[in-house]
C-alpha positions as CSV (number, residue, x, y, z in Angstrom):
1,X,0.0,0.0,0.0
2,X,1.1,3.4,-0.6
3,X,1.9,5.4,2.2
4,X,0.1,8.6,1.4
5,X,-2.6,6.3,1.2
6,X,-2.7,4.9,4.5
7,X,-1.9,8.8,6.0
8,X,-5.2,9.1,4.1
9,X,-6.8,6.4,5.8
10,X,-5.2,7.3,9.6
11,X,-6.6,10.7,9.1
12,X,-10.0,9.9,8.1
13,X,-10.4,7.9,11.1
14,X,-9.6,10.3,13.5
15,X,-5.6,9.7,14.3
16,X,-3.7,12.8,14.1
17,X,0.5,13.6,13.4
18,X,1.5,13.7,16.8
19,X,5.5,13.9,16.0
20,X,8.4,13.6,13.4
21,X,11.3,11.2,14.0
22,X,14.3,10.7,12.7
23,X,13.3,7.7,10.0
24,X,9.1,7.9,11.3
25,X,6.1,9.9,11.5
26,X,4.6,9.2,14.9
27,X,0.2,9.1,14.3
28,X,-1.4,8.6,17.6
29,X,-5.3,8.0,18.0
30,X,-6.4,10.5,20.8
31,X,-9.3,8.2,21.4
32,X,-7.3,5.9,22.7
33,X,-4.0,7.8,23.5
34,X,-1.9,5.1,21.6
35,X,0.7,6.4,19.3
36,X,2.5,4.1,16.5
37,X,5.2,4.9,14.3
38,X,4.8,4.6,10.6
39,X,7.6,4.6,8.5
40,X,8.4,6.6,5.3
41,X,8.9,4.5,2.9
42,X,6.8,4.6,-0.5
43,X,5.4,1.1,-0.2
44,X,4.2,-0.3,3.0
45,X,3.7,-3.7,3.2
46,X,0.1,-5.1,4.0
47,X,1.1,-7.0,7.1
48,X,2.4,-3.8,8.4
49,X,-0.5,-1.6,7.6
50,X,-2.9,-4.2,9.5
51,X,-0.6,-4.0,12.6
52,X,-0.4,0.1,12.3
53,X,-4.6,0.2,12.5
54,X,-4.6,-2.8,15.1
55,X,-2.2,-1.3,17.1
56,X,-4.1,2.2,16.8
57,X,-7.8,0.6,17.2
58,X,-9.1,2.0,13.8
59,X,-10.4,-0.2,11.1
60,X,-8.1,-1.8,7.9
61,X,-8.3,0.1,4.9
């Protein structure tokens, strides 16, 4: 999946940008209060987006 595509998705859903790392974009869900990195590479692989929305309680894209 592309990754401007899953930013898409995370936003949608209510997760905001909390912070930039050095190799990561941190998204946390204030709902929850969990924050996840996401990488930024140009591809993501699928495996890794369904952890990224498990892990921040929003539904798969």
């Amino acid at each position: 999946m592309k990754r401007k595509d899953l930013v898409r998705h995370l936003i949608s859903k209510g997760c905001v940008l909390n912070r930039e790392g050095g190799k990561y974009s941190v998204f946390l869900n204030p709902v929850s209060n969990k924050e996840v990195p996401v990488t930024r590479h140009n591809e993501i692989a699928d495996f890794t987006v369904r952890k990224i929305c498990r892990d921040l309680g929003v539904d798969q894209p």
